[in-house]
C-alpha angles and dihedrals in degrees: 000000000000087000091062089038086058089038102051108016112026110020111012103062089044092050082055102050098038099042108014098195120203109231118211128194097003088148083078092060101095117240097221129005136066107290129152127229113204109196132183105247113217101156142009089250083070083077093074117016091068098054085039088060096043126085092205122068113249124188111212120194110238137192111291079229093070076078115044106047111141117248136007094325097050090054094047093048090050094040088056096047093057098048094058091051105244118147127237115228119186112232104197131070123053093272082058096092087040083049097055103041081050087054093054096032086058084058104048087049084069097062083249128132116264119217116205133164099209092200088068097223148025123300105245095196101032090264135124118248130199122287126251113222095238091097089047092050092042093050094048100040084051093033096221135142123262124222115200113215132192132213111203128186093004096110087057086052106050108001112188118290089028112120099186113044131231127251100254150141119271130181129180114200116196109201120201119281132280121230121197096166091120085069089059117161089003099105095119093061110099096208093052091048091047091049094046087044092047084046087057105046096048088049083064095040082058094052094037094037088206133161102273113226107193084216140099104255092226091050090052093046090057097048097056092048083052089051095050098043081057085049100051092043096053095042107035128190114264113228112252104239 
């Protein structure tokens, strides 16, 4: 209840009027049915414009540390998530990627609409990264269609670190749908699942008409800390007198 509640009466208004995105190819969303929609993910506000924007529930899967921050605020955040029925997934340990794919698995089996972001993670510079197979094993074990989705002017509204967002365009644009049924019962096949994934991938990279990165986003995040920890070390600050 509290997800509709959030959707027609607290968030969702205010999303309108603050933002008013512009939607795009909502006609290739299905009505009824499991189906996924793998979206780029460029800013926290993605969590809930989208939904905001849809008519049908979707359940995303969301960072298993939505729900354990420390304090008030932790609770809150956690408390919010689940009321809105989103899903925490561990992403650490070798049984994260299996969780994960359980956990969607479990919602298409309802006959609901799955969220995932296939990068894994937020882009940290505006760019796409490269997908994860999960949404390729997860498509192909359920046999459902994917619908790429892409966020566009979201990063420029609320960039990473940023708490209030700022007043700016914002369009979603829904593409038609993807069918894989022809890789039936190969989801164990690495090369099927990095070819649906990399279908996928470049069906978002059309609608977002982002710059493409052939890395994994959290690979490339860590190599830039890394970078600028070597940095740091090599050229230190000089104290201000």
């Amino acid at each position: 209840m509290f997800y509709y509640v959030l959707k027609y009466v607290l968030l969702g208004p205010l999303l309108r009027l603050v933002f008013r995105p512009r939607i795009e190819g909502l006609e290739h969303v299905p009505a009824t049915g499991a189906a996924i929609v793998a979206g780029n993910h460029l800013s926290f506000s993605d969590h809930f414009l989208m939904p905001a924007m849809l008519k049908r529930r979707i359940t995303f899967l969301a960072k298993k540390e939505y729900f354990t921050g420390p304090g008030i605020k932790g609770r809150l955040t956690a408390a919010f998530f689940r009321s809105a029925g989103q899903i925490p997934v561990d992403r650490t340990g070798k049984e994260a990627g299996q969780a994960a794919i359980r956990e969607g698995l479990g919602v298409l089996s309802k006959d609901e609409l799955l969220g995932i972001y296939p990068e894994g993670t937020r882009s940290h510079d505006g760019r796409l990264y490269k997908g994860k197979v999960g949404v390729a094993v997860m498509a192909l074990k359920a046999q459902v269609p994917v619908i790429p989705c892409a966020m566009i002017g979201t990063f420029e509204a609320q960039p990473p670190g940023k708490v209030i967002p700022n007043v700016h365009p914002v369009t979603i644009r829904f593409g038609k749908p993807l069918d894989f049924s022809r890789y039936a019962g190969m989801e164990n096949e690495k090369a099927i699942l990095r070819a649906v994934t990399d279908e996928i991938m470049y069906a978002i990279l059309s609608l977002s008409e982002q710059e493409y990165v052939d890395q994994y986003a959290a690979v490339a995040k860590a190599e830039e800390a890394a970078a600028q920890v070597e940095k740091e070390r090599r050229f230190p600050r000089m104290p201000i007198s």
